[in-house]
DRENDO-1510 file (C-alpha; in Angstrom, 1 decimal, always signed):
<recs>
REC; n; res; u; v; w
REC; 1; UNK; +0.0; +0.0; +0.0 .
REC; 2; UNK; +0.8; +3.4; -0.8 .
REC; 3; UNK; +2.8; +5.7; +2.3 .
REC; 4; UNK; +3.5; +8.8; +0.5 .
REC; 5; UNK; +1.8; +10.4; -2.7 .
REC; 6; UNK; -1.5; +13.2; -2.9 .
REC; 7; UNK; -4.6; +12.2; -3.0 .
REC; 8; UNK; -5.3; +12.8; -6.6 .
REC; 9; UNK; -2.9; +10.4; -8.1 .
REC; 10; UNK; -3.5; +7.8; -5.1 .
REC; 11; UNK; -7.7; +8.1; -7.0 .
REC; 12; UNK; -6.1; +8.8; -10.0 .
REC; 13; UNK; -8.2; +5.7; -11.6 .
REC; 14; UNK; -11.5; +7.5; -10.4 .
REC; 15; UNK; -12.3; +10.1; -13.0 .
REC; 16; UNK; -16.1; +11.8; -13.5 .
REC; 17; UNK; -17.5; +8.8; -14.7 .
REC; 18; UNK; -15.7; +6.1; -13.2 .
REC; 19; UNK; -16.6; +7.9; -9.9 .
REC; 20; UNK; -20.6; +8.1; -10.5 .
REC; 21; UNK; -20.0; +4.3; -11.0 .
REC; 22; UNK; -18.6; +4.1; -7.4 .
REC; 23; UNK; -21.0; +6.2; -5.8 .
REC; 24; UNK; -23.9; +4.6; -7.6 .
REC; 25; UNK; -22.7; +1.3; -7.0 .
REC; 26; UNK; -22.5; +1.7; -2.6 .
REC; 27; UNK; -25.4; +3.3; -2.7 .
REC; 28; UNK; -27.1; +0.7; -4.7 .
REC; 29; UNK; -25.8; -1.9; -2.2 .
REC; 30; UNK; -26.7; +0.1; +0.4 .
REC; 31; UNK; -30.4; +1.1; +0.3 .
REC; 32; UNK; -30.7; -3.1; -1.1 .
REC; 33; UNK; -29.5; -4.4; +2.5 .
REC; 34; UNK; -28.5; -2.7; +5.2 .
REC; 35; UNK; -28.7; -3.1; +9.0 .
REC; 36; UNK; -31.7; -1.8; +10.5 .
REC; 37; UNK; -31.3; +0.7; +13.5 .
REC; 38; UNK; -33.6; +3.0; +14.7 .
REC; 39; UNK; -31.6; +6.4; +14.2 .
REC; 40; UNK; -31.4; +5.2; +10.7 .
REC; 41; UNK; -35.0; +5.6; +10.4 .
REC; 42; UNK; -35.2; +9.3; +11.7 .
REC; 43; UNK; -34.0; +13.1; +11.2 .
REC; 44; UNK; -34.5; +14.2; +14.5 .
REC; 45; UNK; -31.4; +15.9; +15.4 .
REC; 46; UNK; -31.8; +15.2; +19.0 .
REC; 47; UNK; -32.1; +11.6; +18.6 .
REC; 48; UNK; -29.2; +11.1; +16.0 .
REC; 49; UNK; -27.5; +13.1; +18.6 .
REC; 50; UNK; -28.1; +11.0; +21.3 .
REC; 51; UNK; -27.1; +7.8; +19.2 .
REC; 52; UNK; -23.5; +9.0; +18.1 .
REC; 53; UNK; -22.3; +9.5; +21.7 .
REC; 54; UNK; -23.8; +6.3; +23.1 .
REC; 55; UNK; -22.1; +4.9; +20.0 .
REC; 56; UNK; -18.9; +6.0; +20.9 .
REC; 57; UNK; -17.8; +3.3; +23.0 .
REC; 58; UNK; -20.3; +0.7; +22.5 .
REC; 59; UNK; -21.5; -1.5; +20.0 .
REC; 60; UNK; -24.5; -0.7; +18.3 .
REC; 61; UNK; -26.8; -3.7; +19.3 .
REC; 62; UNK; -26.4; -2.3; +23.2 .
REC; 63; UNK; -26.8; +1.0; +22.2 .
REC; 64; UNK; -30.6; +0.5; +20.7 .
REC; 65; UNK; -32.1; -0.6; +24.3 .
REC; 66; UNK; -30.1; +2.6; +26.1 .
REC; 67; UNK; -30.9; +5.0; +23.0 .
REC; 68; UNK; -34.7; +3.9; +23.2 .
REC; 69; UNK; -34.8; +4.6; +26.8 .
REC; 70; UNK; -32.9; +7.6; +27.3 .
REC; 71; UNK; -36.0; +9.1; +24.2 .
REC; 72; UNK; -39.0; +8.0; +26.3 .
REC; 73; UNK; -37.8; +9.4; +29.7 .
REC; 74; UNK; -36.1; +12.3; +27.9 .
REC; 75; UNK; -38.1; +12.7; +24.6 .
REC; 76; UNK; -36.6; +15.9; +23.2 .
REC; 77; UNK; -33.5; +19.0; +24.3 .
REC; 78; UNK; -36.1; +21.1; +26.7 .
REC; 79; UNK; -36.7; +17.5; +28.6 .
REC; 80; UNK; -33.3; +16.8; +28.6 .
REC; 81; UNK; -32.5; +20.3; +29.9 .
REC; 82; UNK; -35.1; +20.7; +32.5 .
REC; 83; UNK; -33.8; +17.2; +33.7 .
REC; 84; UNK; -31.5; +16.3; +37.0 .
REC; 85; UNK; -28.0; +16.3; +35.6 .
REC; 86; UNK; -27.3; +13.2; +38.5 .
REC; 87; UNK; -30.5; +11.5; +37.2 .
REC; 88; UNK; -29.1; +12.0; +33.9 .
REC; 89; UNK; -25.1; +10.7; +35.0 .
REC; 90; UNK; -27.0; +7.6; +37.0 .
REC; 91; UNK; -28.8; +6.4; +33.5 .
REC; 92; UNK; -25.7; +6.7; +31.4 .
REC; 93; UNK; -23.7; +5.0; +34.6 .
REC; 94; UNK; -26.3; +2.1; +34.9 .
REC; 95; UNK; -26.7; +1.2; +31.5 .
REC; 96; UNK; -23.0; +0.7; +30.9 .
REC; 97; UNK; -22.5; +3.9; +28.5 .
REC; 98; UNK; -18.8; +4.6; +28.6 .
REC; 99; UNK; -17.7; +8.2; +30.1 .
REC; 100; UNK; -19.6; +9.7; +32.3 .
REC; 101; UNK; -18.2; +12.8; +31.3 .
REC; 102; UNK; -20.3; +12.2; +28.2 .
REC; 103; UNK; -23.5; +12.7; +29.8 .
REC; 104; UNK; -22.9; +15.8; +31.6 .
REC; 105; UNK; -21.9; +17.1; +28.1 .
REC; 106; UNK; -25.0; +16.1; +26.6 .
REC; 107; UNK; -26.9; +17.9; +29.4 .
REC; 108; UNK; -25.0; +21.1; +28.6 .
REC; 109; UNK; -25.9; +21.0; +24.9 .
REC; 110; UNK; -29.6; +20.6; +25.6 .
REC; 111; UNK; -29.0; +23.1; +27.9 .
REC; 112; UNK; -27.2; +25.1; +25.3 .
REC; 113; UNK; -29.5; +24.8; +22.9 .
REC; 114; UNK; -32.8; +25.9; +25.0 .
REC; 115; UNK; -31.1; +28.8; +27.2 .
REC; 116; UNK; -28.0; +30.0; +24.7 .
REC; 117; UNK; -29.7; +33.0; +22.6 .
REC; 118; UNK; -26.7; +32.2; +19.5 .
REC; 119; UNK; -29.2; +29.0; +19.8 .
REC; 120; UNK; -32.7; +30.3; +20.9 .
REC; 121; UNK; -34.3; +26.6; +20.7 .
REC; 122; UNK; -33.6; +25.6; +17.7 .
REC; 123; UNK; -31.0; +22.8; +17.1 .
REC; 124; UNK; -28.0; +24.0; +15.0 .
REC; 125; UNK; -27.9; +22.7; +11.8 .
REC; 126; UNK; -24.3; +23.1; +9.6 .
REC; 127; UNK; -21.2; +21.4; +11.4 .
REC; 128; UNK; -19.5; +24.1; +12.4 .
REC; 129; UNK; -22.7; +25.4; +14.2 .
REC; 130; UNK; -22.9; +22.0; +16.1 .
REC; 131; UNK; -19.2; +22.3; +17.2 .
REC; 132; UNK; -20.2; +25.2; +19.1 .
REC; 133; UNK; -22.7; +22.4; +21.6 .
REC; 134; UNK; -20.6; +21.3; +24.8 .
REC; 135; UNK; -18.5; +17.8; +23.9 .
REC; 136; UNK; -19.3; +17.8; +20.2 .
REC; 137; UNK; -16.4; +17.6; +18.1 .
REC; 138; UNK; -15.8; +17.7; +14.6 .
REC; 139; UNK; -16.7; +13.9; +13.9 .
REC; 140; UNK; -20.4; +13.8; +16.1 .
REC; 141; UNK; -21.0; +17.5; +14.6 .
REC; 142; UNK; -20.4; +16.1; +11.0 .
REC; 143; UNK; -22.0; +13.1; +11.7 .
REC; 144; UNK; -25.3; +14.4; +13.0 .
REC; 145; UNK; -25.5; +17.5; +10.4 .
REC; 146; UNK; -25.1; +14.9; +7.5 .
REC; 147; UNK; -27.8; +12.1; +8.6 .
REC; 148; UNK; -30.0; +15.3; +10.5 .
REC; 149; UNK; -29.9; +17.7; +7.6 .
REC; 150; UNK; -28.1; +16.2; +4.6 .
REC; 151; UNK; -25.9; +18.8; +5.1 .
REC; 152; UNK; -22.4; +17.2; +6.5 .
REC; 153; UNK; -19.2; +16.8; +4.6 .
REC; 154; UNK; -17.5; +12.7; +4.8 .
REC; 155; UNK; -17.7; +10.9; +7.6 .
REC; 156; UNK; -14.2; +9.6; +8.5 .
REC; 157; UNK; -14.1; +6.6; +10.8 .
REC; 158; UNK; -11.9; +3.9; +11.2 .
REC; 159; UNK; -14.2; +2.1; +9.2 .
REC; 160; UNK; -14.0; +5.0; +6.6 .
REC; 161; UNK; -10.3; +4.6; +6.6 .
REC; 162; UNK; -9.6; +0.9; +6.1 .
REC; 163; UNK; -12.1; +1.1; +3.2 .
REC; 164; UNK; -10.4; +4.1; +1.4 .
REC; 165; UNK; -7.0; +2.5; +2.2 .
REC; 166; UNK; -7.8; -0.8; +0.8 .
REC; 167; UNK; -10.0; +0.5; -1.9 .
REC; 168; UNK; -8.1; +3.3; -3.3 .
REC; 169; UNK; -4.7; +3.3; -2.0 .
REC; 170; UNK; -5.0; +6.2; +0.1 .
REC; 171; UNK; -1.6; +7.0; +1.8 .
REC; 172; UNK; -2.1; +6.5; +5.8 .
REC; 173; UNK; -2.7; +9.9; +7.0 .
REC; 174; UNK; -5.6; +12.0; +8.1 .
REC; 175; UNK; -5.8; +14.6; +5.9 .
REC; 176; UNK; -5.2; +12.1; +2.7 .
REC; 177; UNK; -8.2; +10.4; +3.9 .
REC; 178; UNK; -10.4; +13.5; +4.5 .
REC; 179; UNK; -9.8; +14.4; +1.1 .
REC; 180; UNK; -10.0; +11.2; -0.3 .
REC; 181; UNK; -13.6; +10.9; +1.4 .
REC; 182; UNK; -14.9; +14.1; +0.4 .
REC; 183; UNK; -13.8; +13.0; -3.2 .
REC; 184; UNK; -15.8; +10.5; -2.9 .
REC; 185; UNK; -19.0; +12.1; -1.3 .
REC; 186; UNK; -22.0; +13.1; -4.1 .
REC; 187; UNK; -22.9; +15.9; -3.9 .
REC; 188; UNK; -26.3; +16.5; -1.8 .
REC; 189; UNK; -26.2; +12.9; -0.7 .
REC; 190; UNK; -24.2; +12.9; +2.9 .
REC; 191; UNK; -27.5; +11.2; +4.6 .
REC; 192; UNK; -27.1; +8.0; +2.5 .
REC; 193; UNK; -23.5; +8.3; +1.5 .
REC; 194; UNK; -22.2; +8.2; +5.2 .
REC; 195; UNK; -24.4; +5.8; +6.2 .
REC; 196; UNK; -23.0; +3.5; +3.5 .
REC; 197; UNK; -19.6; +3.9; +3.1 .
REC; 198; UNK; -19.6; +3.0; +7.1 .
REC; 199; UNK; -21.4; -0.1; +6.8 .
REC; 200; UNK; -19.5; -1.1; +3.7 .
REC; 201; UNK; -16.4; -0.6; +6.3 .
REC; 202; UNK; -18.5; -2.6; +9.4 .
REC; 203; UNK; -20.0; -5.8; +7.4 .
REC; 204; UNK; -17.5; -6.0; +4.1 .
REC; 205; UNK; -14.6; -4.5; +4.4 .
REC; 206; UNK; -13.8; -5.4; +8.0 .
REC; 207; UNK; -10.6; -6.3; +9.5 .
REC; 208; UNK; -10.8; -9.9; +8.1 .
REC; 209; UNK; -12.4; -9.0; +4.9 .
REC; 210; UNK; -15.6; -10.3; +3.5 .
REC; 211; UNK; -15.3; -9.3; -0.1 .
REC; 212; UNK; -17.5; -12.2; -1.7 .
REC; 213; UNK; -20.1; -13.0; +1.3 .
REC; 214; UNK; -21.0; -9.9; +1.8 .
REC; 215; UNK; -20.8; -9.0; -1.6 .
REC; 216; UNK; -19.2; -5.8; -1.5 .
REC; 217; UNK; -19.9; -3.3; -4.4 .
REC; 218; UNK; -16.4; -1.7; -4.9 .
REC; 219; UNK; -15.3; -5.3; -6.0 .
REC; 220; UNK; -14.1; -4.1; -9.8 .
REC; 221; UNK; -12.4; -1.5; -8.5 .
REC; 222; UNK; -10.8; -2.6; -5.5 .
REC; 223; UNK; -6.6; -1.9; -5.2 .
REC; 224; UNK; -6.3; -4.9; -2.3 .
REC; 225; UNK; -9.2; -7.2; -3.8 .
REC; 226; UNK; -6.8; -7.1; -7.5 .
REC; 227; UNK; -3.8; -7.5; -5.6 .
REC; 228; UNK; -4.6; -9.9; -2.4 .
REC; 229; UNK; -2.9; -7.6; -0.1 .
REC; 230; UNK; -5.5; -6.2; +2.8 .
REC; 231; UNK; -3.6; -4.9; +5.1 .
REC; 232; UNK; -5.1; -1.5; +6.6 .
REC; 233; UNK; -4.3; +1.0; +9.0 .
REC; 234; UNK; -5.8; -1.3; +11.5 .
REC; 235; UNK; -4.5; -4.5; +10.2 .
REC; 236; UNK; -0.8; -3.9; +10.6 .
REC; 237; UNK; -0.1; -7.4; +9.2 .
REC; 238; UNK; -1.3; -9.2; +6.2 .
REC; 239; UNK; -3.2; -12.8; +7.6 .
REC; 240; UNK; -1.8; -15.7; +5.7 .
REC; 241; UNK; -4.7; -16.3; +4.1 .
REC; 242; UNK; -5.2; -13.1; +2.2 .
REC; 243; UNK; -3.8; -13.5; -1.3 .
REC; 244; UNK; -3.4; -16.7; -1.0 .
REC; 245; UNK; -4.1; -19.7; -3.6 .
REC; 246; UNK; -6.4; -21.1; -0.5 .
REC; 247; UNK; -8.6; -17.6; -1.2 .
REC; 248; UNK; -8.6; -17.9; -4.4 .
REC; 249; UNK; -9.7; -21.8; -4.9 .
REC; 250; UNK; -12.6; -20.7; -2.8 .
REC; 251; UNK; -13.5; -17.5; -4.6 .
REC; 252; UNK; -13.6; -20.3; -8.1 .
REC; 253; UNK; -15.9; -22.5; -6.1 .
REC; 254; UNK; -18.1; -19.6; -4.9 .
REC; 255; UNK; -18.1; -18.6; -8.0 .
REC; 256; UNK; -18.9; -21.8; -9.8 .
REC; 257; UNK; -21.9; -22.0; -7.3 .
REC; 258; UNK; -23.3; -19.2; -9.0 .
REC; 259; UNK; -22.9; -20.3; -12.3 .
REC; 260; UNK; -23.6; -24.1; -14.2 .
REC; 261; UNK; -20.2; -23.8; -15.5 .
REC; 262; UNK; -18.1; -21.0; -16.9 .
REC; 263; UNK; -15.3; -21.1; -19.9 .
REC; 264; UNK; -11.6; -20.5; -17.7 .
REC; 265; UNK; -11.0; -17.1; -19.1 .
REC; 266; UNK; -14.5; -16.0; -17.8 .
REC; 267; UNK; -13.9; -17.7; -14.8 .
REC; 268; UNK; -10.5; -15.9; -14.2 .
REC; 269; UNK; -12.0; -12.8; -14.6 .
REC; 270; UNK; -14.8; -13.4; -12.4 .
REC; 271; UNK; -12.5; -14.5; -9.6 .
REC; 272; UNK; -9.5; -11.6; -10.1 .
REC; 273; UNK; -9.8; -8.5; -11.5 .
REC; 274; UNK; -6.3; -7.9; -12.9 .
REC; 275; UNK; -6.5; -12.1; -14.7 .
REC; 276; UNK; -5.1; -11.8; -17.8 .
REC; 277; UNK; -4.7; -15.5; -20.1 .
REC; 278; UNK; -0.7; -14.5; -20.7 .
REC; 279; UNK; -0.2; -12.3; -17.2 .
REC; 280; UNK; +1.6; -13.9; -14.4 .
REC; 281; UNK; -2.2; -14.6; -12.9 .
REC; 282; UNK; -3.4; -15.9; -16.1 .
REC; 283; UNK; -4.6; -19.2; -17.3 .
REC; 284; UNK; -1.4; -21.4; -15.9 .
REC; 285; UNK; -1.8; -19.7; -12.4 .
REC; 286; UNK; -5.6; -20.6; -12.7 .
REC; 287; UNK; -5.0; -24.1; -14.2 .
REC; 288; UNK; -2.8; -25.0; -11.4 .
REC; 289; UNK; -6.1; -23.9; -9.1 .
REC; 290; UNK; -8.2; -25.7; -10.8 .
REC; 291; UNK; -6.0; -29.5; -10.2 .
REC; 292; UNK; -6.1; -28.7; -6.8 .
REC; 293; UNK; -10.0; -28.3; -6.9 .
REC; 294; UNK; -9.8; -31.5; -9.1 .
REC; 295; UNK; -7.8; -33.6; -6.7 .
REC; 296; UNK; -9.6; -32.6; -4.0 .
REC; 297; UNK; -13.0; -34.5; -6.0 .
REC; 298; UNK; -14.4; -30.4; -5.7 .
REC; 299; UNK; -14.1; -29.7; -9.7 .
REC; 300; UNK; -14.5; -31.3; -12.6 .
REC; 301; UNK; -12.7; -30.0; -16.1 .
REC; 302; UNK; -14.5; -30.7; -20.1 .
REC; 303; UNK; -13.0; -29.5; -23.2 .
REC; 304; UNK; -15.6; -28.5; -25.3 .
REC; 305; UNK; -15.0; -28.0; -29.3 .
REC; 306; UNK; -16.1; -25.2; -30.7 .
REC; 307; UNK; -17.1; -23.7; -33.8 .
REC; 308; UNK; -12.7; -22.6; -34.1 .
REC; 309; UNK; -11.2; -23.7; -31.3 .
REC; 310; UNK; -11.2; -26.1; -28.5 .
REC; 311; UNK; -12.4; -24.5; -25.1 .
REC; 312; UNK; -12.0; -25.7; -20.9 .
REC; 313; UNK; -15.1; -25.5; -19.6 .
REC; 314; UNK; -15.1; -25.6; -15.6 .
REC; 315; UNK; -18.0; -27.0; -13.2 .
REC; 316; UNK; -18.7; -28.1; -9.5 .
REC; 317; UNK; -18.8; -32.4; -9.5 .
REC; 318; UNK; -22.2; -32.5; -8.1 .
</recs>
């Protein structure tokens, strides 16, 4: 992976059109299957609120009991400012919530946000007006103007990063991802784009990648799904069994799964992006696949004559 290098030559393969293809493609994926949380199905500001900092620290299943809970015994800012700030510390205590700091903070902004006149009631809407609330930094102020307002710039996460690393060869520094992210972002569409790009980074392209299960949409144009090597900012070292011939048998029999059978040079294509019939993964690297999958009773090999030419046709033995 790339260490040095801007960010427009390490997406120098992503011009106007090529990039529409990207962004259609996650979104597609996306709004087809995603996980199903409650602040995903709302624009309340308060409540998105609320969810990034439980979210912080915990893992999203907890956090859906705790965020329903916190709503119905403080259902909106003026609640949550009128309330006890101990009552409010003892709930974020007892339901296991991380820093309690957190909740006092939270109680501020409410507070904020109903007493502050730069506020007068009504919840700030662009980033840099939510950075003004107590404990909200530039992430949770991004976050919550984006999936609150549409009106955010990229989410960077962890998540965010790994993707953009393994994906486009973004060098390993903050501000190359930032850009790199942005890039990426359509315009008008932070809601959906953040929300996807961060579950493409949570349920695909996770520390031990799930390229072909979770049938990721950035496949084609993937830098570590071409070249085997997913390593990632959180990944400091490569597992043995990424890029190896053990992935690649099983990506040929997920593949032939899919499909009655398949000519090889489809089937190298299907299962590696850069397979080229002459290229050092071409059809001899693929061949030698393929007796393995053969001596192991998994695959079965025909030649097939065609109208010019004699052809390897590929199947599962059933």
């Amino acid at each position: 992976m790339s260490d040095s290098g801007d960010v427009d030559d390490d997406l120098r393969g992503l011009d106007d059109e090529t990039l529409e293809e990207v962004q259609s493609a996650l979104i597609e994926w996306y709004e087809d299957d995603h996980r199903s949380y409650p602040w995903r199905e709302t624009e309340d500001p308060y409540e998105i609120l609320i969810s990034e900092v439980m979210s912080q620290q915990t893992q999203l299943d907890r956090v859906v009991d705790a965020w329903a809970d916190f709503l119905e015994r403080w259902p909106t800012t003026e609640a949550l400012a009128a309330a006890d700030r101990a009552a409010v510390v003892g709930f974020w205590s007892s339901h296991s919530l991380g820093y309690n700091n957190r909740a006092k903070y939270l109680h501020e902004a409410a507070k904020q946000i109903e007493s502050d006149p730069q506020f007068d009631g009504e919840f700030p809407q662009s980033p840099t007006e939510l950075e003004e609330l107590m404990g909200v930094g530039p992430y949770t102020a991004n976050a919550v103007a984006s999936f609150a307002f549409n009106n955010g710039n990229a989410v960077v996460d962890t998540n965010v990063k790994r993707v953009c690393y393994r994906a486009f060869d973004v060098p390993d520094d903050d501000d190359a991802f930032e850009a790199a992210a942005n890039r990426l972002l359509p315009d008008g569409e932070s809601r959906v784009w953040n929300n996807a790009i961060m579950e493409l980074g949570a349920v695909a392209c996770t520390k031990q990648p799930r390229c072909d299960t979770a049938d990721c949409p950035w496949r084609e144009w993937c830098h570590a799904y071409e070249t085997g090597d997913f390593t990632a900012p959180d990944v400091p070292t490569q597992s043995a069994f990424d890029g190896s011939r053990r992935q690649f048998r099983g990506r040929i029999v997920r593949t032939l799964e899919e499909y009655d059978e398949l000519d090889l040079d489809t089937l190298g294509h299907r299962i590696r992006v850069d397979y080229s019939p002459d290229g050092n993964h071409g059809r001899d690297w693929l061949e030698g696949l393929l007796a393995d999958l053969v001596d192991d009773g998994l695959v079965e090999l025909e030649e097939r004559k065609g109208d010019d030419d004699t052809e390897r046709i590929a199947r599962l033995r059933r």
